[in-house]
Steps between C-alpha positions, in 0.01 A plus 500: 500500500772386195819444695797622316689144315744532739659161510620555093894542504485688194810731587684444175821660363796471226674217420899520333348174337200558325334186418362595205594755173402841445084492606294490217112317480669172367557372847213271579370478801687212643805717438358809668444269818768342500708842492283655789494215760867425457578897557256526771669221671891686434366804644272403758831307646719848437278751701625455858293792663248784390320757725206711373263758589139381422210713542158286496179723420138358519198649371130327524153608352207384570236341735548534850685800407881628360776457653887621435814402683944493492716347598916595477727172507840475492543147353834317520580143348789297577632212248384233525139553650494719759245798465434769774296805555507826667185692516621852498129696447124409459206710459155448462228212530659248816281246328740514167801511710446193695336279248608571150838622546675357778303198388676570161875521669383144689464370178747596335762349761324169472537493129920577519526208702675234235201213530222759384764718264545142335127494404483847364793624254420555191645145360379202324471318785150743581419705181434403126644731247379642169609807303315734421723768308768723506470873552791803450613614866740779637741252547473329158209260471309288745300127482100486636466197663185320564526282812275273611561355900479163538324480804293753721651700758426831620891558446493448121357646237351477171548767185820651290821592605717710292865391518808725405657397155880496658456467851234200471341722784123551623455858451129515489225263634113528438292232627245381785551199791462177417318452794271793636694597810152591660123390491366884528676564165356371208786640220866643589753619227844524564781712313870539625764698322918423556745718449936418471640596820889464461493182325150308618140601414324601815112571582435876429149498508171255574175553469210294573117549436261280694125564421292403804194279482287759697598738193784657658900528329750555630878571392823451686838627322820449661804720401828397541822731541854581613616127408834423645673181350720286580628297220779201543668551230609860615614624798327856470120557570277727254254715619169642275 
């Protein structure tokens, strides 16, 4: 199975400072990094706690025969790296439970811990950059990224990232592992979605495709919903 990138901190948010003027495709793509790791590092330090209801759903065709499960988790991180999980509800195929997605919420814990995290954000330091173009958005206008890892990992990922014009925020990710996460899968696509929850950019959706060597696929989506946020820079929390 694709794990979900889960060791990206690609929460994102606005800054009273832009860095840059008003968006427009002139920015090259030097600028556009330079914009997004520098907010993702403001913002990353500003979230001090978020809690989350995830729902996990599995579905396999194919040879020996299908197979569906869910799982319900309530998900709760804690600044700097601290990430725990509640299992609230599964259903379904015991094999999926125990091996993709508590194997999934293993992995994810490993990859928060600062050594891996280090290896994995979206940076310099572990991608190469090239844009692609710039496309109209709800918000105003967004960059396509190409990125490129610079070495293999089943943590990173290669493909385009679209980034928000103003926020310098991931909002949209389609790509596959740099490193196939498993021997029985011979292909695995990967697309994630973010949404602005109070003022970060926070996983709404994921969905990943693994096509089986035996000729089976299979697809895992996670949702993600009722974010609570706790942001240092204000002394409420937001709820969505």
């Amino acid at each position: 199975m694709s794990a979900p990138i889960a060791a990206q901190k690609l929460v994102s948010a606005d800054s009273k400072a832009p860095l840059s003027p008003t968006a427009t495709t002139s920015l090259t793509a030097d600028q556009i990094v330079d914009n997004l790791v520098r907010r993702n590092e403001e913002r990353a330090h500003a979230l001090l706690h978020s809690e989350a209801t995830r729902v996990y759903r599995l579905t396999y065709r194919g040879f020996p025969g299908d197979r569906e499960a869910e799982m319900t988790v309530e998900a709760t991180y804690n600044s700097p790296a601290s990430k725990e999980f509640k299992v609230v509800s599964q259903s379904g195929s015991k094999l999926i439970q125990d091996r993709v997605f508590k194997r999934l919420l293993e992995s994810e814990k490993e990859a928060a811990q600062p050594a891996m995290s280090a290896r994995t954000q979206l940076n310099r330091d572990n991608y190469s950059f090239q844009l692609l173009s710039y496309e109209p958005s709800e918000t105003g206008g967004q960059y396509v990224l190409q990125v490129t890892p610079k070495a293999k990992s089943k943590y990173v990922y290669r493909g385009k990232v679209w980034v928000d014009a103003s926020d310098f925020a991931v909002t949209h990710i389609e790509a596959e592992p740099a490193q196939n996460p498993s021997f029985w899968t011979k292909k695995n696509e990967i697309h994630h979605d973010y949404k602005k929850v109070q003022a970060f950019w926070l996983p709404v959706r994921n969905e990943s495709v693994s096509f089986i060597r035996l000729g089976g696929r299979a697809t895992l989506t996670i949702e993600y919903k009722n974010y609570k946020v706790t942001d240092a820079r204000q002394p409420s929390d937001s709820k969505q």
